[in-house]
N, C-alpha and C positions, 0 to 999 in steps of 0.2 A: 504494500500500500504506500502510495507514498504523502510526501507532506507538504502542505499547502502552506507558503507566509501571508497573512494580511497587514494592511495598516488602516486602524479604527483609531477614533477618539478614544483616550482613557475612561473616558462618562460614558458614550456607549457600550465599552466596553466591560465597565463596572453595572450597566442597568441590565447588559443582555447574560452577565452570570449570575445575575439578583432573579432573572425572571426565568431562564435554566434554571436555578436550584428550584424554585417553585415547582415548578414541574419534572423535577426529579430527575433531571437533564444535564445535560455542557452546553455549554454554545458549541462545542466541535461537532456534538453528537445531530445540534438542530441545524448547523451549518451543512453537514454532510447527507441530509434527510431534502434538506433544503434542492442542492445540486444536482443529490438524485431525483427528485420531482424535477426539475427545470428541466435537464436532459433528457430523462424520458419524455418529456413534453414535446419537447423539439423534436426528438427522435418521431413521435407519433403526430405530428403535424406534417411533417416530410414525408410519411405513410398517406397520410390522408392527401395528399396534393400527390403524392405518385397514384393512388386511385384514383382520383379526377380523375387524368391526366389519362389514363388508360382508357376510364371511362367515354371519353369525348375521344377519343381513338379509335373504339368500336365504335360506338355511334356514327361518327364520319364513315367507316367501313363499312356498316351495312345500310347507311344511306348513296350508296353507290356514287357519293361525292358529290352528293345533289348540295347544293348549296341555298340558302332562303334566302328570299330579299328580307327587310325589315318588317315592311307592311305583312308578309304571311306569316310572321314569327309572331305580330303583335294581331292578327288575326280575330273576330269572337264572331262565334256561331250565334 
């Protein structure tokens, strides 16, 4: 594993080990919890825009390249 350096304020850094001990924590342990949410976040937004991205690929596929103007896109029966 390896180690991470930050630079915090001394006051944050005294309120964010005040409000870790309250809840039975570190700030390394809620910083590391933290990173791991963000990056899977990122990681699963990137999933999701590679889905798009497939998706509007078949669909152009099996519209055999047909293309719409605006007015039949915006279209109401």
């Amino acid at each position: 594993m390896a180690n991470l350096t930050i630079t915090v304020d001394d006051e944050l850094l005294r309120k964010a080990r005040i409000r870790a001990a309250e809840r039975g924590t570190s700030v390394n342990a809620v910083l590391r919890e933290h990173l791991e949410a963000w990056s899977g976040a990122q990681d699963e937004r990137r999933r999701a825009i590679d889905r798009f991205l497939e998706a509007a690929r078949r669909s152009r596929a099996s519209s055999g390249g047909r293309k719409w103007t605006r007015d039949e896109l915006h279209e109401r029966r």
